[in-house]
N, CA, C and O atoms as a Maestro MAE file, in Angstrom:
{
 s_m_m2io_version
 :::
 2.0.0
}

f_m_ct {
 s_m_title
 :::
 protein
 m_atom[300] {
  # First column is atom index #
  i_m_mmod_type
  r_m_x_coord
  r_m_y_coord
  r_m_z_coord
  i_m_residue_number
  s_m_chain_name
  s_m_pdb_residue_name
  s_m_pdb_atom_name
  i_m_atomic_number
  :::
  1 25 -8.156 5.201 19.193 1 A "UNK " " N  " 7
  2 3 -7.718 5.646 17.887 1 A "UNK " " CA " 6
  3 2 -6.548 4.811 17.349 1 A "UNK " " C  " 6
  4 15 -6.411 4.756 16.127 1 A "UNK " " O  " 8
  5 25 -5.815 4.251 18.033 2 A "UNK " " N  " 7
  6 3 -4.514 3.578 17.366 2 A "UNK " " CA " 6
  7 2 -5.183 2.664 17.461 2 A "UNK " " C  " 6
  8 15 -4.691 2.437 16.355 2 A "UNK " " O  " 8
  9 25 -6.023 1.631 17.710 3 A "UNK " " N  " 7
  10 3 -6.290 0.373 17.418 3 A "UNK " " CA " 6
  11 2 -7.174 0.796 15.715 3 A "UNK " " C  " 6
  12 15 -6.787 0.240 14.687 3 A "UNK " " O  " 8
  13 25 -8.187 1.684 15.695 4 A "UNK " " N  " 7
  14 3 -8.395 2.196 14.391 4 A "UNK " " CA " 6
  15 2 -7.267 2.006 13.395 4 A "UNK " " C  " 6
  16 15 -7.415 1.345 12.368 4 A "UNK " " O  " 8
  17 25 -6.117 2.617 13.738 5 A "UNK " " N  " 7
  18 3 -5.382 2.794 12.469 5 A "UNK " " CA " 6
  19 2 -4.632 1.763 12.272 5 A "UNK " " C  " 6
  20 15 -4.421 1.587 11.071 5 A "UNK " " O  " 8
  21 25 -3.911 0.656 13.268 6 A "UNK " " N  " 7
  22 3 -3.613 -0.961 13.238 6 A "UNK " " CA " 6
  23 2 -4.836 -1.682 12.613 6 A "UNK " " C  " 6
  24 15 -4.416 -2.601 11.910 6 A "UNK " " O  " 8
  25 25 -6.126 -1.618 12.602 7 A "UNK " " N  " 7
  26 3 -7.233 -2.037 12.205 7 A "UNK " " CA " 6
  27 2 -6.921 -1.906 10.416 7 A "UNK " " C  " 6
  28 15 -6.931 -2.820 9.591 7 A "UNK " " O  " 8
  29 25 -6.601 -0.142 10.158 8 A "UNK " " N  " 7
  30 3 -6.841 -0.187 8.987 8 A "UNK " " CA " 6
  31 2 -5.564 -0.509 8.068 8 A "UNK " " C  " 6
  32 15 -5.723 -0.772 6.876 8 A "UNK " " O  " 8
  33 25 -4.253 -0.479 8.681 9 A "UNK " " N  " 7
  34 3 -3.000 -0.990 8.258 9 A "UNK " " CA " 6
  35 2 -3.178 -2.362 7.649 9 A "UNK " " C  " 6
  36 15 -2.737 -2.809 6.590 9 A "UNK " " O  " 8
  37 25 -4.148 -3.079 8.845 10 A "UNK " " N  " 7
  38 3 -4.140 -4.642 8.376 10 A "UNK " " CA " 6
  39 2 -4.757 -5.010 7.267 10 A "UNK " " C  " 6
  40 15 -4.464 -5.833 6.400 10 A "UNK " " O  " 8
  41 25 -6.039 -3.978 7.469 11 A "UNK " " N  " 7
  42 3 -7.436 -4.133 6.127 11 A "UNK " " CA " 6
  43 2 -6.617 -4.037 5.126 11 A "UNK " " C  " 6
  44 15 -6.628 -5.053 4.431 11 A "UNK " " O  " 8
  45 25 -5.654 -2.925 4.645 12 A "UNK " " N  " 7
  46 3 -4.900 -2.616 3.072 12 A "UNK " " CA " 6
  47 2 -3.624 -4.071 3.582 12 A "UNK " " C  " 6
  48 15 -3.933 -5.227 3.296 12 A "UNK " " O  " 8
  49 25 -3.072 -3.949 3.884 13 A "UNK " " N  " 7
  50 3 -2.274 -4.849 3.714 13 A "UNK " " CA " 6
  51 2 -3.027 -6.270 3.138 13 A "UNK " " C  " 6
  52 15 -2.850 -6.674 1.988 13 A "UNK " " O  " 8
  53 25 -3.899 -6.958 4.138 14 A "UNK " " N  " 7
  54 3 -4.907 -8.029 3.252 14 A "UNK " " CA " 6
  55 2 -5.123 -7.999 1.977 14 A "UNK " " C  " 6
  56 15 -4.855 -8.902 1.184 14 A "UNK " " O  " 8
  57 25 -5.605 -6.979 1.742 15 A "UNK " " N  " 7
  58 3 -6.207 -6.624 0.502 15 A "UNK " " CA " 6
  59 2 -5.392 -6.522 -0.312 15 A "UNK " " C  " 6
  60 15 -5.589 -6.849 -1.482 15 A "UNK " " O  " 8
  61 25 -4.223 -6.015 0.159 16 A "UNK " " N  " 7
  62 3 -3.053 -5.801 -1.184 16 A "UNK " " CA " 6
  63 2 -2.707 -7.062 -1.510 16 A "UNK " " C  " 6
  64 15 -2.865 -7.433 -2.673 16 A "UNK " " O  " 8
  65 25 -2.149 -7.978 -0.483 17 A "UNK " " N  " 7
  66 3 -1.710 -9.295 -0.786 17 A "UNK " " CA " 6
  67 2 -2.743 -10.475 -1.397 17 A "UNK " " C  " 6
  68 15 -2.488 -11.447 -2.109 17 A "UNK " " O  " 8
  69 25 -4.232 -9.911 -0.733 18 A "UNK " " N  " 7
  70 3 -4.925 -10.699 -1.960 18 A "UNK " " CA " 6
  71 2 -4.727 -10.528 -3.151 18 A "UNK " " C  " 6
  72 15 -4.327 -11.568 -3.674 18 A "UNK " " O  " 8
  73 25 -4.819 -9.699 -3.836 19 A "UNK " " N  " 7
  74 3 -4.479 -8.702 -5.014 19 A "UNK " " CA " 6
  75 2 -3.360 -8.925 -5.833 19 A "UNK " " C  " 6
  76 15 -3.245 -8.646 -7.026 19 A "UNK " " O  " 8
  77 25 -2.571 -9.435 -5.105 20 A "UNK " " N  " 7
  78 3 -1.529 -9.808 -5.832 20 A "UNK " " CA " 6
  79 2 -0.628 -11.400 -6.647 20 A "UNK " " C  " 6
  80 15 0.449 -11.806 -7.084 20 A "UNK " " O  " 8
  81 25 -2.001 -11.760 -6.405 21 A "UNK " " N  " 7
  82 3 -1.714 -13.083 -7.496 21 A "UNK " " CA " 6
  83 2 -0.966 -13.516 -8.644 21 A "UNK " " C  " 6
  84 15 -0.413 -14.614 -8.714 21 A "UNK " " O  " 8
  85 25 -0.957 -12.510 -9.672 22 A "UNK " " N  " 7
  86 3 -0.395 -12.419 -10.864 22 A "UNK " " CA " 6
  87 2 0.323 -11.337 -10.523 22 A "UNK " " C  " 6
  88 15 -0.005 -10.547 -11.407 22 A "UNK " " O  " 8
  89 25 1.279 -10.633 -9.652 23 A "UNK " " N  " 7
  90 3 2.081 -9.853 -9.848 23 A "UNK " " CA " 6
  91 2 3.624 -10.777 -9.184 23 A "UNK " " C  " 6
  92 15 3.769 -11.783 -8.490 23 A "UNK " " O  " 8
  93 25 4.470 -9.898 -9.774 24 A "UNK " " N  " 7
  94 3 6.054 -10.720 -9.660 24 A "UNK " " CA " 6
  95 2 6.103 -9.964 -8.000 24 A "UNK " " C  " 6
  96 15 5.387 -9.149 -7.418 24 A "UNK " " O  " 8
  97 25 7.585 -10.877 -7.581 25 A "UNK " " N  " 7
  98 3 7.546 -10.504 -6.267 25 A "UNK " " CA " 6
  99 2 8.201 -8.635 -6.202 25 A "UNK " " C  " 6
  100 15 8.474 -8.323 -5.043 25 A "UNK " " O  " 8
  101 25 8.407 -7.688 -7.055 26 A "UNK " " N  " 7
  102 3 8.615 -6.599 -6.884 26 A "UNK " " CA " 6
  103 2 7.885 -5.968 -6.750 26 A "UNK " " C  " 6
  104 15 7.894 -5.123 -5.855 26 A "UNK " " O  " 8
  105 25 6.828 -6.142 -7.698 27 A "UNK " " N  " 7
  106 3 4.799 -5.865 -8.130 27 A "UNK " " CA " 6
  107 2 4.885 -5.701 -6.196 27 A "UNK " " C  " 6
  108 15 4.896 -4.689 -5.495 27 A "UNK " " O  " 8
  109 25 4.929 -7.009 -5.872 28 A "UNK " " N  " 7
  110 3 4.410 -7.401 -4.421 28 A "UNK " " CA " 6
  111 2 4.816 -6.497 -2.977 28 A "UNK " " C  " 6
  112 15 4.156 -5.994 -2.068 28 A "UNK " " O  " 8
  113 25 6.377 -6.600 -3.336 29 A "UNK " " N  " 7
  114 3 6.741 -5.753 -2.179 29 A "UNK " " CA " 6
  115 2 6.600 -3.993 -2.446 29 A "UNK " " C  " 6
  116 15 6.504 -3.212 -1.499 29 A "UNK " " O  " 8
  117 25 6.606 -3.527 -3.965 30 A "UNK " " N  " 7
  118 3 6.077 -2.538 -3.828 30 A "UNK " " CA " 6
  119 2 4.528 -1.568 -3.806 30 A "UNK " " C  " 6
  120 15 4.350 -0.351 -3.846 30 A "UNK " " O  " 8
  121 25 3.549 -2.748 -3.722 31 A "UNK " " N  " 7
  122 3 1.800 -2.646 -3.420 31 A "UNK " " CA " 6
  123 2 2.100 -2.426 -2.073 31 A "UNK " " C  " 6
  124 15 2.250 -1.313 -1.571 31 A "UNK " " O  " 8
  125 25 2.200 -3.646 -1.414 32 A "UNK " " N  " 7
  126 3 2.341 -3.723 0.463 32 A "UNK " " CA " 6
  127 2 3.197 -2.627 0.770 32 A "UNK " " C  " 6
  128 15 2.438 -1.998 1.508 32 A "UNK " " O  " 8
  129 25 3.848 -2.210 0.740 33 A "UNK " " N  " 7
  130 3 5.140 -1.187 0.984 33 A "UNK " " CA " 6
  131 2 4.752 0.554 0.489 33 A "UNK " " C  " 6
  132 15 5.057 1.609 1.044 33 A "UNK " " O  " 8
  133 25 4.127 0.342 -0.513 34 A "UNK " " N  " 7
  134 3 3.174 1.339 -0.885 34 A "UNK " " CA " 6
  135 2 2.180 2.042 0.262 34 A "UNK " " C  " 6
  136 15 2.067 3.130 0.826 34 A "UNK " " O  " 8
  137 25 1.508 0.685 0.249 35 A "UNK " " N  " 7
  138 3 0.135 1.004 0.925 35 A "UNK " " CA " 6
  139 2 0.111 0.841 2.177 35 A "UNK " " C  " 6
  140 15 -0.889 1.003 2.876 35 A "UNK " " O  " 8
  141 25 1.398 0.449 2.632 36 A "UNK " " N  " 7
  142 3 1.753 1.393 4.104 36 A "UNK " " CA " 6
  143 2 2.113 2.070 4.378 36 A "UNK " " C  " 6
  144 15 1.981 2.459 5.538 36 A "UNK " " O  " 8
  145 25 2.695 2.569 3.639 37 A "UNK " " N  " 7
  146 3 3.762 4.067 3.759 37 A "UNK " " CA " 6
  147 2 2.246 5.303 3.551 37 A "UNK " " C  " 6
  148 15 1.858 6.172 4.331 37 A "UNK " " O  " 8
  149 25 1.788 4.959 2.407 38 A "UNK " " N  " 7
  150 3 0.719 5.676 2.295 38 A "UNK " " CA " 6
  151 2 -0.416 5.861 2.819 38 A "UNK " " C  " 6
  152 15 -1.166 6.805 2.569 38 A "UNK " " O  " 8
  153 25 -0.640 4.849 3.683 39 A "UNK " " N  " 7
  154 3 -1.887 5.071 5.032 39 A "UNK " " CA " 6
  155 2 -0.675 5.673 6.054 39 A "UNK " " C  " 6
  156 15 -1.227 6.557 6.708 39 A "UNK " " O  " 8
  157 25 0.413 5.593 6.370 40 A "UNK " " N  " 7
  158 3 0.843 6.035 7.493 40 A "UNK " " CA " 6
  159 2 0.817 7.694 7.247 40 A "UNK " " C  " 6
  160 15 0.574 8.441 8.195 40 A "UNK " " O  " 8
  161 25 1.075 8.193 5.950 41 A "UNK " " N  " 7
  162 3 1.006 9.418 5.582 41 A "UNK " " CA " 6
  163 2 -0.120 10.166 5.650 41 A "UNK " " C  " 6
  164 15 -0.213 11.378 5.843 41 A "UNK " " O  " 8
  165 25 -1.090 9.242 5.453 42 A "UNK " " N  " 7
  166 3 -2.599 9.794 5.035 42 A "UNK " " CA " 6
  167 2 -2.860 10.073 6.823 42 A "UNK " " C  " 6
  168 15 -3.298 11.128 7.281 42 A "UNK " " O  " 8
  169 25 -2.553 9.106 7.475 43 A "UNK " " N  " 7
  170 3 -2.942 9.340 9.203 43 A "UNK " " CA " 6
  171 2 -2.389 10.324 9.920 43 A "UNK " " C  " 6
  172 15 -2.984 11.005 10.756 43 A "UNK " " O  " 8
  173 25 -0.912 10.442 9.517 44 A "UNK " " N  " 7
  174 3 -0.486 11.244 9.770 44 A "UNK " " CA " 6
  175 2 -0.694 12.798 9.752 44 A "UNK " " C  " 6
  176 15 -0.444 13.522 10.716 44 A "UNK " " O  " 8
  177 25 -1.066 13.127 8.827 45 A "UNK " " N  " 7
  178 3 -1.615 14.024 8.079 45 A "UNK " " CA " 6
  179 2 -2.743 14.338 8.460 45 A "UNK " " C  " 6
  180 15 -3.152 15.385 7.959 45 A "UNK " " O  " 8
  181 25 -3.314 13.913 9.052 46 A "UNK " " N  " 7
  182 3 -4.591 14.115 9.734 46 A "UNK " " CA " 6
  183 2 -6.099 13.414 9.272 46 A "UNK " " C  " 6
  184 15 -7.047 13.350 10.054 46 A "UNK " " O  " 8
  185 25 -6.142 12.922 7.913 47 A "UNK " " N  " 7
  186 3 -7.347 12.364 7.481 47 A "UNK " " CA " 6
  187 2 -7.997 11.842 7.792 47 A "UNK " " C  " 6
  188 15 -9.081 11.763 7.214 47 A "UNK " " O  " 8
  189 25 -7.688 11.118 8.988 48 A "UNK " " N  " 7
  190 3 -8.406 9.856 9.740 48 A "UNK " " CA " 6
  191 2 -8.936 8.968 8.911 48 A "UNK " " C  " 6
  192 15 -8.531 9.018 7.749 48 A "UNK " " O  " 8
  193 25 -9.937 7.960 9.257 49 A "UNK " " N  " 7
  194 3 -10.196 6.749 8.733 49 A "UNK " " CA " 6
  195 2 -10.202 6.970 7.091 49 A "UNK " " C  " 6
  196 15 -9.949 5.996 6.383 49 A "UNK " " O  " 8
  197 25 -10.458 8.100 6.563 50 A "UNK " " N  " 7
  198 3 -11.054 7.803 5.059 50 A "UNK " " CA " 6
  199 2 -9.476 8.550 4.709 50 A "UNK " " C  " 6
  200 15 -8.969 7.821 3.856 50 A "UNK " " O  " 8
  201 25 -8.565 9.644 5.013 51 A "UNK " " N  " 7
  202 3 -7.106 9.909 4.918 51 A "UNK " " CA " 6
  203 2 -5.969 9.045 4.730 51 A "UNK " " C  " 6
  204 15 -4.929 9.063 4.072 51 A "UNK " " O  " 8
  205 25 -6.810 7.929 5.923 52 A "UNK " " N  " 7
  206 3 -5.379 6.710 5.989 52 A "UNK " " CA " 6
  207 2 -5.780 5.402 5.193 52 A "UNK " " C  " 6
  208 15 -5.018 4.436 5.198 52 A "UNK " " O  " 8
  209 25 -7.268 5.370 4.346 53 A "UNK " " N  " 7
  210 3 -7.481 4.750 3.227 53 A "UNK " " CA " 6
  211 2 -6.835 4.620 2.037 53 A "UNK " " C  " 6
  212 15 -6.300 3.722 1.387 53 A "UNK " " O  " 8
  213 25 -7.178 6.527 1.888 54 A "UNK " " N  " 7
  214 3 -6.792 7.102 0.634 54 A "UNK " " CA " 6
  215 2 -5.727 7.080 0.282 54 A "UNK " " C  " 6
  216 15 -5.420 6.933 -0.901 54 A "UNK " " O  " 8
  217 25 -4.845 7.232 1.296 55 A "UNK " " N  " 7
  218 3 -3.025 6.824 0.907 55 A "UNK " " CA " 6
  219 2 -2.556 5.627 1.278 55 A "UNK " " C  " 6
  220 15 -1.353 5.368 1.311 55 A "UNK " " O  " 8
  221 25 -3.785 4.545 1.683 56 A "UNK " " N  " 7
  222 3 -2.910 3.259 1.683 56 A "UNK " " CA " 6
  223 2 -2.803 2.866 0.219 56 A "UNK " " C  " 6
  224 15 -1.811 2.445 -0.375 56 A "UNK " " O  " 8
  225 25 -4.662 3.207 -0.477 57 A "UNK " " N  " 7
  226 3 -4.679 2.593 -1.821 57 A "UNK " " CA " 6
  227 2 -3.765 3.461 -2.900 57 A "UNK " " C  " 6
  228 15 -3.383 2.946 -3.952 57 A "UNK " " O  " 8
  229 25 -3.399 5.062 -2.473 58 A "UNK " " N  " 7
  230 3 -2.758 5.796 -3.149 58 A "UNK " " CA " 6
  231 2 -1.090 4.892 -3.557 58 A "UNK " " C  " 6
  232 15 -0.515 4.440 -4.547 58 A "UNK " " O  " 8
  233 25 -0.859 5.032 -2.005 59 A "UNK " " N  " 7
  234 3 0.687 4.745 -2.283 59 A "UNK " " CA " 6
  235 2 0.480 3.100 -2.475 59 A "UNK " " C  " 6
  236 15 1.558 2.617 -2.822 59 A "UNK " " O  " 8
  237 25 -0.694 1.958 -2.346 60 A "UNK " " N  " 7
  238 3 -0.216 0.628 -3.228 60 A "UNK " " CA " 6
  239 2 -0.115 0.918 -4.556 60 A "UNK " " C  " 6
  240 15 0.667 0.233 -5.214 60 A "UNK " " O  " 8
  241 25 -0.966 2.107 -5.299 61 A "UNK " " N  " 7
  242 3 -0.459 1.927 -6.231 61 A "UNK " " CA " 6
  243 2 0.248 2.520 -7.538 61 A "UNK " " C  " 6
  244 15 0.214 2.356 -8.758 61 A "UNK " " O  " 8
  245 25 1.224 3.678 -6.126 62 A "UNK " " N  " 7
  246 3 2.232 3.998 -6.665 62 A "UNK " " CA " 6
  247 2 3.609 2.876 -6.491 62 A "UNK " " C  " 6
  248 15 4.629 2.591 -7.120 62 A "UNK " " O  " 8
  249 25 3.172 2.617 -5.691 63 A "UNK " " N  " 7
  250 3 4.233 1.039 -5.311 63 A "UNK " " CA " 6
  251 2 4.391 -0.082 -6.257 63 A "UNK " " C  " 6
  252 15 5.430 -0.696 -6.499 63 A "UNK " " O  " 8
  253 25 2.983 -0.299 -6.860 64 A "UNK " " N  " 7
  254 3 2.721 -1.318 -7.777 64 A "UNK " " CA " 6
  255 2 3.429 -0.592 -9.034 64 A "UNK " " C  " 6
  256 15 4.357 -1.330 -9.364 64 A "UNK " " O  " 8
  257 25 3.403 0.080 -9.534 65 A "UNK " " N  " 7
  258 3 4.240 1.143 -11.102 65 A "UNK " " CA " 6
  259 2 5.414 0.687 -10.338 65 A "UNK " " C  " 6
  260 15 5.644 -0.522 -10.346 65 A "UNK " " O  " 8
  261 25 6.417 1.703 -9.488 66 A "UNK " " N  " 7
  262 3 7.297 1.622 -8.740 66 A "UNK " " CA " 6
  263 2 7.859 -0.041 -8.995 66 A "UNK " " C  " 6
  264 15 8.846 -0.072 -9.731 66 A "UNK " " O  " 8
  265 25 7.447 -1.229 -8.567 67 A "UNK " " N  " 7
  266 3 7.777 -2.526 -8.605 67 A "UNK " " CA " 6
  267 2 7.157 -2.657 -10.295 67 A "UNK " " C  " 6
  268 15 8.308 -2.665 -10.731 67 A "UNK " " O  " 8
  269 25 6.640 -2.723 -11.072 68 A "UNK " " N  " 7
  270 3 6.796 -2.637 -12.326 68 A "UNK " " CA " 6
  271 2 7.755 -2.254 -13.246 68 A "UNK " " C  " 6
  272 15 8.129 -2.971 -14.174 68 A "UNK " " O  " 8
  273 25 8.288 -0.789 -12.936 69 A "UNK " " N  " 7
  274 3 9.300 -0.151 -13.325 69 A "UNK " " CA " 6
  275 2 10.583 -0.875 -13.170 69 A "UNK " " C  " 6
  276 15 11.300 -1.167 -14.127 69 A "UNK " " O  " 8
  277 25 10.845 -1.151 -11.948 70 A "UNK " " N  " 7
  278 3 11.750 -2.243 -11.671 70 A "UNK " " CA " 6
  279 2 11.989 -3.177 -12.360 70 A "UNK " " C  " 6
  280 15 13.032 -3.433 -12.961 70 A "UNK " " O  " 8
  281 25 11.052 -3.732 -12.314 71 A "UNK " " N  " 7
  282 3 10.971 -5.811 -13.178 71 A "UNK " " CA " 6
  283 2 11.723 -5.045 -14.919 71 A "UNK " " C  " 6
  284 15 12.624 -5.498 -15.625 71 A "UNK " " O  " 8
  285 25 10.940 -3.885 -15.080 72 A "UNK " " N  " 7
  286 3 11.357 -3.667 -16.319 72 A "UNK " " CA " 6
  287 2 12.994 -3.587 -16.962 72 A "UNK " " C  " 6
  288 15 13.306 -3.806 -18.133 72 A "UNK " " O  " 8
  289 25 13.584 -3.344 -16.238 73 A "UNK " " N  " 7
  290 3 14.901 -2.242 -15.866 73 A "UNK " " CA " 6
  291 2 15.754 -3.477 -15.954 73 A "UNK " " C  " 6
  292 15 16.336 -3.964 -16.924 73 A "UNK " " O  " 8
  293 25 15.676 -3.903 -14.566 74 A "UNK " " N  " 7
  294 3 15.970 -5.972 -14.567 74 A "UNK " " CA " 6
  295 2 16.135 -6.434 -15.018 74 A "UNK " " C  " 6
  296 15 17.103 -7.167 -14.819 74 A "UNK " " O  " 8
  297 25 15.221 -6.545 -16.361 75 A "UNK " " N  " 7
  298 3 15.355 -7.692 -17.269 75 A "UNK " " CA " 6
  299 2 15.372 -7.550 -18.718 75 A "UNK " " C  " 6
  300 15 15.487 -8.545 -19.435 75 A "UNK " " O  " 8
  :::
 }
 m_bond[299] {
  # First column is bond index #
  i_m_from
  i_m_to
  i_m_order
  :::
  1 1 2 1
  2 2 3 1
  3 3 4 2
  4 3 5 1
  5 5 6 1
  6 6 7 1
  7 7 8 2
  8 7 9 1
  9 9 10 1
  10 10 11 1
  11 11 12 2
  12 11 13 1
  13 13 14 1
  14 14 15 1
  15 15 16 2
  16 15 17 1
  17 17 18 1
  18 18 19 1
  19 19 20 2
  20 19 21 1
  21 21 22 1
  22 22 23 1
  23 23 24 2
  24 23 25 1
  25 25 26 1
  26 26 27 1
  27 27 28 2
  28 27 29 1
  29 29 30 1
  30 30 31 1
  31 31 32 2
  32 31 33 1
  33 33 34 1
  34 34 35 1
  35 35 36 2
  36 35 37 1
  37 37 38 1
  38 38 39 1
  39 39 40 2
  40 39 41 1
  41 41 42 1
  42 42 43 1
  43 43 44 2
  44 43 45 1
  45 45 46 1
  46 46 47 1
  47 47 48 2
  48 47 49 1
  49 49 50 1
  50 50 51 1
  51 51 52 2
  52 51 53 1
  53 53 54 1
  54 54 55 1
  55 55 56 2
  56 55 57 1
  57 57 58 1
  58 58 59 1
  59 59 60 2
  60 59 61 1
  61 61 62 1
  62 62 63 1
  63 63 64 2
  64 63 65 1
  65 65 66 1
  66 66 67 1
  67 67 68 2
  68 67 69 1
  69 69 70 1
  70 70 71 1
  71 71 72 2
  72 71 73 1
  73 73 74 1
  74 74 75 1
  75 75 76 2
  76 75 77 1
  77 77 78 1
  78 78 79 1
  79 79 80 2
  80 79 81 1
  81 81 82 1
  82 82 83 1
  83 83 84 2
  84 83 85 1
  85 85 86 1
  86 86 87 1
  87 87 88 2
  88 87 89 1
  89 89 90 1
  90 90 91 1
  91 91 92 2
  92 91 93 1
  93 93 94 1
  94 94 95 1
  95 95 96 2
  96 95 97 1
  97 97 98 1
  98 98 99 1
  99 99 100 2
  100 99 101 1
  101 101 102 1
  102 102 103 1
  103 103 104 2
  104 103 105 1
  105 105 106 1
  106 106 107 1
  107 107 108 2
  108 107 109 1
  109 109 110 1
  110 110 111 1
  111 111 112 2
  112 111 113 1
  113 113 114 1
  114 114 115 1
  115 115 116 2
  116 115 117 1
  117 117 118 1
  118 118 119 1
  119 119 120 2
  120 119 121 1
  121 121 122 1
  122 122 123 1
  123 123 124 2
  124 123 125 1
  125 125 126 1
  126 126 127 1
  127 127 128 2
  128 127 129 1
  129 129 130 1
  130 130 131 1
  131 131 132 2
  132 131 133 1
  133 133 134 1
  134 134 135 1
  135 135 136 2
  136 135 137 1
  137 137 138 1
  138 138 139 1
  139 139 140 2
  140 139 141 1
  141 141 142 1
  142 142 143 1
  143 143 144 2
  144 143 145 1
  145 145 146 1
  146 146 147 1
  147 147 148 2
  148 147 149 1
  149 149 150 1
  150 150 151 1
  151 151 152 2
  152 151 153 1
  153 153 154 1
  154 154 155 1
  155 155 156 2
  156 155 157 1
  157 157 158 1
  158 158 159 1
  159 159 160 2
  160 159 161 1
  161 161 162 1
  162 162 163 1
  163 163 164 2
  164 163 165 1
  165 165 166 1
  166 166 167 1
  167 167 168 2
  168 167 169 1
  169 169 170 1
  170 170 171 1
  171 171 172 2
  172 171 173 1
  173 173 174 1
  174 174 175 1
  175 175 176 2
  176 175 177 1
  177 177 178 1
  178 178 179 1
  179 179 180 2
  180 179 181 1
  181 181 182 1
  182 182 183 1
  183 183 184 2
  184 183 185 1
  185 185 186 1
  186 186 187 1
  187 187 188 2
  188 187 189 1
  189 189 190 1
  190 190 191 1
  191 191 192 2
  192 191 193 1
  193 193 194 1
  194 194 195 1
  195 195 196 2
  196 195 197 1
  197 197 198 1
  198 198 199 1
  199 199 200 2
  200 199 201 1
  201 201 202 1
  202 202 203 1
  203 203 204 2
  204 203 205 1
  205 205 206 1
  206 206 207 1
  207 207 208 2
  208 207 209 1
  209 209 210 1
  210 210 211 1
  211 211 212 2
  212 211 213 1
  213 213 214 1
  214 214 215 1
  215 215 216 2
  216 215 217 1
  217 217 218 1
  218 218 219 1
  219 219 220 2
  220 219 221 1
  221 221 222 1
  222 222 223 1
  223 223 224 2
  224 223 225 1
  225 225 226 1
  226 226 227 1
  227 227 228 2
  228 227 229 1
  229 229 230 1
  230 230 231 1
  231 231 232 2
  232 231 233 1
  233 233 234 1
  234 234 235 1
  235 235 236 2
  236 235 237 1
  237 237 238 1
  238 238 239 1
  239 239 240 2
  240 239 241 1
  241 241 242 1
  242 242 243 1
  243 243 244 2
  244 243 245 1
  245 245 246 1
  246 246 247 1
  247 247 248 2
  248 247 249 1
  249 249 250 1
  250 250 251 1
  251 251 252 2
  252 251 253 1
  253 253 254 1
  254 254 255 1
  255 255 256 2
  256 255 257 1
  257 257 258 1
  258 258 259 1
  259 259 260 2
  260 259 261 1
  261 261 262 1
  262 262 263 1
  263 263 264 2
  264 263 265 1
  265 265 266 1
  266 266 267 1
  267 267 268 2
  268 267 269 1
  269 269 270 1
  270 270 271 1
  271 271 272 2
  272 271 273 1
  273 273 274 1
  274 274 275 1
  275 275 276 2
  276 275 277 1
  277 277 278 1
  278 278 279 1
  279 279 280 2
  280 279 281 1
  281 281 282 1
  282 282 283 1
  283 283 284 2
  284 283 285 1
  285 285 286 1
  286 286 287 1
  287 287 288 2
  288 287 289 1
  289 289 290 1
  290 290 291 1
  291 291 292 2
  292 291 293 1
  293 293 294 1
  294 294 295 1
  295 295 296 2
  296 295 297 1
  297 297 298 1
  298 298 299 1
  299 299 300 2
  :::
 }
}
């Protein structure tokens, strides 16, 4: 089971950082940062594989607003 959820940490993390081409580096650290916090929650929590999905992509992209909001504020 923990190689499962290191498995799926890595899958969102990939994916986020593909994803993030056109975003500034706040965009960036708050997708990745998101969407780990939010699979760790979702696992935690008990959801298993489709739980620790749902809050990786949940919290990238409350992370992504979150690092948006920012850039805004900034500048």
């Amino acid at each position: 089971m923990p190689r499962l959820i290191l498995a799926t940490f890595v899958l969102a993390a990939t994916l986020g950082i593909g994803g993030c081409a056109g975003q500034t580096r706040a965009e960036k650290v708050g997708t990745v940062g998101g969407a780990v916090a939010g699979g760790a929650i979702g696992s935690a929590a008990g959801g298993g594989t489709l739980g620790t999905l749902g809050g990786a992509a949940a919290g990238g992209y409350i992370g992504n607003k979150a690092g948006d909001a920012y850039d805004k504020r900034s500048h």
